[in-house]
C-alpha positions as CSV (number, residue, x, y, z in Angstrom):
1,X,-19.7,1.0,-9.3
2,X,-23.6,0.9,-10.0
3,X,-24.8,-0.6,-6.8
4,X,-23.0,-0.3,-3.4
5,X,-23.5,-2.8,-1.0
6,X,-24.6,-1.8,3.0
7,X,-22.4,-0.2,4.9
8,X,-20.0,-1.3,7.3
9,X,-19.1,1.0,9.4
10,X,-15.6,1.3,8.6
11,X,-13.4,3.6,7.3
12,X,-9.9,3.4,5.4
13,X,-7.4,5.8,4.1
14,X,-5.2,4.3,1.3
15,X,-2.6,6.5,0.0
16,X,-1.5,6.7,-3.6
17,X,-4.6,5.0,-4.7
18,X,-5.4,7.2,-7.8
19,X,-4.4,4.0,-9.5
20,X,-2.3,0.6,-9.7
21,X,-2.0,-1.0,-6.4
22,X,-3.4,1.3,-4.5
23,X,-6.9,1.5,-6.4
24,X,-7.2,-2.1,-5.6
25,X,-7.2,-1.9,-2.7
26,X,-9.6,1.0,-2.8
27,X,-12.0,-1.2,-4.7
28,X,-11.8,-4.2,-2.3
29,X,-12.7,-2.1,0.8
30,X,-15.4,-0.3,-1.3
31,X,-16.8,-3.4,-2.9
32,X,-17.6,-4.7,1.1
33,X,-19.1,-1.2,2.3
34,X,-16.0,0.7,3.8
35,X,-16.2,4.5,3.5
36,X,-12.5,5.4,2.0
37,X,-10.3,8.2,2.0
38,X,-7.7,8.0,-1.4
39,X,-5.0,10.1,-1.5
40,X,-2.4,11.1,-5.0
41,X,-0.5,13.5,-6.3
42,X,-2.5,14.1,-9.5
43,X,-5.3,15.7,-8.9
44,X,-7.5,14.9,-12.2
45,X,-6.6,11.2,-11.7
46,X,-7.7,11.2,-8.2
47,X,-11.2,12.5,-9.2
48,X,-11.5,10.5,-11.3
49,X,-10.8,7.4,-9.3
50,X,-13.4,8.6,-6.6
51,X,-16.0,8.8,-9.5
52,X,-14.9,5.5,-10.5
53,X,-15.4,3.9,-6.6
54,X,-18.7,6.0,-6.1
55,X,-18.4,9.3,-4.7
56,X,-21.3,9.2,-2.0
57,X,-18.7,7.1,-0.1
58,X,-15.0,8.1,-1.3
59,X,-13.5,10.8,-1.0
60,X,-9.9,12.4,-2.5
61,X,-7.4,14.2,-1.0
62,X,-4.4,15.2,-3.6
63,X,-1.0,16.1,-2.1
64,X,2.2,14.4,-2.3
65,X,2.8,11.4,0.6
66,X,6.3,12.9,2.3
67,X,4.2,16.0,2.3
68,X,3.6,16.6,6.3
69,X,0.7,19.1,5.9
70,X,-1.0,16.6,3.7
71,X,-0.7,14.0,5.8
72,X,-2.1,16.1,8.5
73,X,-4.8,17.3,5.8
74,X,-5.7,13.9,4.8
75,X,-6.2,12.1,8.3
76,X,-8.6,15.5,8.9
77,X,-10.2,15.6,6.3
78,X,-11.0,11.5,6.8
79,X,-12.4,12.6,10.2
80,X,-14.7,14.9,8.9
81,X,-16.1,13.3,6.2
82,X,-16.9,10.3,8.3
83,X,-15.8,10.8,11.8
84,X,-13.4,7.4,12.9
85,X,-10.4,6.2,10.8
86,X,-10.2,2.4,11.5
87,X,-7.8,1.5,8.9
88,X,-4.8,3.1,7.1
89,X,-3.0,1.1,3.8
90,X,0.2,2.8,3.3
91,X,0.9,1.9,-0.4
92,X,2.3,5.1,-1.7
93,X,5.6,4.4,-2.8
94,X,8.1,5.8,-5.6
95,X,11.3,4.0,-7.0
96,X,12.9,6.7,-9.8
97,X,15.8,4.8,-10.3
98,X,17.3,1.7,-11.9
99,X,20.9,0.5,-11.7
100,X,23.4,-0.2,-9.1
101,X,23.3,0.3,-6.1
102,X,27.1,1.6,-5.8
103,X,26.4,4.0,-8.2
104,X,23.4,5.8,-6.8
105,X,23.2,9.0,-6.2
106,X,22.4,9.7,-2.2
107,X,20.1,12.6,-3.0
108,X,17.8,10.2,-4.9
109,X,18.4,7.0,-2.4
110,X,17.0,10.1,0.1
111,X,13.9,10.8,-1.9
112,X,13.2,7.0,-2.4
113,X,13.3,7.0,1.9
114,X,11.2,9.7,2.5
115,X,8.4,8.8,0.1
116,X,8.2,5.0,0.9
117,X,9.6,4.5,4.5
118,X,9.0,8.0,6.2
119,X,5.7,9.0,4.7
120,X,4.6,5.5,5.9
121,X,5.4,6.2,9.6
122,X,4.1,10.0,9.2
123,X,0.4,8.3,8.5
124,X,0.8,6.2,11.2
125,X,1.5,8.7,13.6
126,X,-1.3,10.6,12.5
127,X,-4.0,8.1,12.3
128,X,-2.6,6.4,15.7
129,X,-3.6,9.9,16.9
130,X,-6.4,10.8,15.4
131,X,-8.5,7.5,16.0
132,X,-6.6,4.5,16.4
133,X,-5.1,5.0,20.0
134,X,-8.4,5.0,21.7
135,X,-10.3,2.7,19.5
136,X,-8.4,0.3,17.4
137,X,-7.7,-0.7,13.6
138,X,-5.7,-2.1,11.9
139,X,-2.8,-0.7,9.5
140,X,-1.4,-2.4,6.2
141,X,2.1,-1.7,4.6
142,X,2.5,-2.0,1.4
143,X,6.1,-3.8,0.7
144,X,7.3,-5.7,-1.8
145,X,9.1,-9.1,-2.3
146,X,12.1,-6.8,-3.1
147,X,12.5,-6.5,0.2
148,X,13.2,-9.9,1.3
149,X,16.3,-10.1,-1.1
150,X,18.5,-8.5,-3.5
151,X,17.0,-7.4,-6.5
152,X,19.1,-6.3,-9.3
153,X,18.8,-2.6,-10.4
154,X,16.2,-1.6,-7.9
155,X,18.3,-1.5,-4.9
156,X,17.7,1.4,-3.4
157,X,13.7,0.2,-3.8
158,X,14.2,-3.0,-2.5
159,X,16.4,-1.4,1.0
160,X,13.6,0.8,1.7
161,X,10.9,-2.2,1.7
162,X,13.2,-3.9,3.9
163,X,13.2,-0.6,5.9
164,X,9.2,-0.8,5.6
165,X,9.1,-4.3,6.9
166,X,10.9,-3.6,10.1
167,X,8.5,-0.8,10.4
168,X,5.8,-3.1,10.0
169,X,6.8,-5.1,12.9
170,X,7.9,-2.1,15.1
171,X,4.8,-0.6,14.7
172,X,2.8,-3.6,15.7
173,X,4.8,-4.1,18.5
174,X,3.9,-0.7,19.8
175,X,0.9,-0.2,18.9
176,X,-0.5,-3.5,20.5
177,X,-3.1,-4.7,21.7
178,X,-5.5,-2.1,20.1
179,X,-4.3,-2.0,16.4
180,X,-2.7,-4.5,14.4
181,X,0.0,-4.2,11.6
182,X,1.1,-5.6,9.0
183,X,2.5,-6.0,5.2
184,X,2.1,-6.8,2.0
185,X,4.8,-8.2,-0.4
186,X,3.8,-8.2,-3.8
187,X,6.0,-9.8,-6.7
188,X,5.4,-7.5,-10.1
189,X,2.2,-6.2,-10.2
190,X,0.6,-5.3,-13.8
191,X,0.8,-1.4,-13.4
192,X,2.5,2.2,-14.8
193,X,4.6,1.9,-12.0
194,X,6.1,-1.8,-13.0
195,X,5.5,-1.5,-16.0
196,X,9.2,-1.3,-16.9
197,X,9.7,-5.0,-15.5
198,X,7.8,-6.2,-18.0
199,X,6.7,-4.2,-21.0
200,X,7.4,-6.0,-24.0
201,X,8.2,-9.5,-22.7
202,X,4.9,-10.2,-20.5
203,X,4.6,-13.9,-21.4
204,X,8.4,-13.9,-20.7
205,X,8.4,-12.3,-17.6
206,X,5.4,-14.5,-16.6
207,X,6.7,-18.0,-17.4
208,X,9.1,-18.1,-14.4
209,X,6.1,-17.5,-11.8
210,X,4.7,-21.1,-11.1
211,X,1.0,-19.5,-11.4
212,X,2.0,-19.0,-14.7
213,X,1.3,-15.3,-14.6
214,X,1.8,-11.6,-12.8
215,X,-0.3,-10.2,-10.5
216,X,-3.2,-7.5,-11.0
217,X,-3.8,-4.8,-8.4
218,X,-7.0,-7.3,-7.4
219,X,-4.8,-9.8,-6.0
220,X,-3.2,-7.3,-3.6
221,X,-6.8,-6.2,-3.2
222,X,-7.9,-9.1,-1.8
223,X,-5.2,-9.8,0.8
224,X,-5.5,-6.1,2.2
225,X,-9.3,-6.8,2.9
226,X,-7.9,-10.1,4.6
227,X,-5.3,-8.1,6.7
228,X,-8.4,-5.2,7.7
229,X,-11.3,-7.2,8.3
230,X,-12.3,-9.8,11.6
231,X,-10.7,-13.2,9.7
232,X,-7.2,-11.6,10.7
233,X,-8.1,-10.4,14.1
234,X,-4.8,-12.8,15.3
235,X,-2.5,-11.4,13.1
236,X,0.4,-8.9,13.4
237,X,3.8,-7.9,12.4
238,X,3.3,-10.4,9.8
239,X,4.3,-10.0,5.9
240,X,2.5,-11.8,3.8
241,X,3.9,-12.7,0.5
242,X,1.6,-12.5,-2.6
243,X,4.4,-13.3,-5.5
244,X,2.5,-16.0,-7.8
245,X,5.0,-18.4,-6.1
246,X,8.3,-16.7,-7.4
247,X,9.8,-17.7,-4.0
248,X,9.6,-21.1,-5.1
249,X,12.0,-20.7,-7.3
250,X,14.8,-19.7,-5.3
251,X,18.0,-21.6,-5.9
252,X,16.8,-23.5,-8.6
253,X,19.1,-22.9,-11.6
């Protein structure tokens, strides 16, 4: 980014934002003059995003999201750089199965909890504490439209965004009036990690979304900026569905 616009005097923390997603996000809060932490497990990657964004007003903290000292690290680290943390996007996520659910192993349905559903509460905890408590912000979820019903061979994915959408709305509940929550559920989303739902059969995979194609990282960009910024200052404990109109299609043979 050549030219950055004037500041806004807010500041996010997006985790697993080295790419995909995540680095949408980043861009959309960037692009209208947030200050943004990033956080992801690959170091290189995650300089090289903050490059990307404009390093006089990202930072990157690299650490692994069910990590509790780099949660604590990255909520710190936020602070110092630029002393408030007004909103946190909780979009790391991880799903390294596909297959039944009856024949998953618990040790990985364990893994896929801690890293998408318990990580996600550890943040909030942490930025609840460190700045949000005492003077607001809002918090976005990441989900996904596998959440809202069964999805074939990503089971254990789609429990845990169920799991993150309950979250979602206890969180808002508690954490009312001061800081509003909500989520995100995407439908596939053109990145590595999705990749395997449509590599090879893109214009297939496409046709049966009534927009007539998948989503880019943009799209979720743009309703995260929505969920942080004054337009949504009524909304919480809301998911908003951002599936190119998949729903539609339910029950339609």
């Amino acid at each position: 980014m050549t030219e950055l616009p004037e500041l806004s005097g807010k500041v996010a923390l997006i985790t697993g934002a080295s790419r995909g997603i995540g680095y949408g996000v980043a861009e959309a809060l960037v692009a209208r003059g947030d200050r943004v932490c990033i956080t992801g497990r690959n170091e290189d990657a995650l300089k090289e995003a903050v490059e990307k964004l404009g390093a006089e007003r990202v930072i990157g903290v690299a650490g692994k999201a069910h990590d509790l000292d780099h949660q604590t690290e990255a909520v710190e680290r936020t602070m110092e750089a630029f002393g408030r943390l007004d909103f946190l996007v909780n979009n790391a996520g991880t799903n390294p199965v596909f297959g039944p659910i009856a024949d998953l192993d618990l040790g990985v349905a364990r893994k896929v909890f801690e890293t998408n559903v318990i990580s996600a509460l550890g943040f909030a905890q942490k930025t609840w504490h460190a700045w949000q408590k005492d003077n607001g912000g809002a918090i976005v979820n990441i989900a996904s439209v596998a959440g809202l019903a069964p999805s074939p061979f990503i089971g254990a994915y789609g429990v845990s965004k169920a799991a993150m959408i309950n979250l979602t709305q206890q969180l808002a509940h508690e954490f009312a009036p001061g800081v509003r929550v909500n989520a995100i559920a995407p439908a596939v989303i053109k990145t590595k990690f999705a990749q395997a739902l449509y590599e090879g059969r893109e214009e297939e995979a496409a046709a049966s979304y009534p927009l007539g194609r998948l989503g880019v990282p943009s799209d979720i960009g743009g309703a995260a900026a929505f969920l942080t910024s004054e337009q949504s200052d009524w909304v919480t404990g809301q998911t908003l569905v951002v599936d190119g109109g998949i729903f539609l299609n339910a029950g339609v043979g």
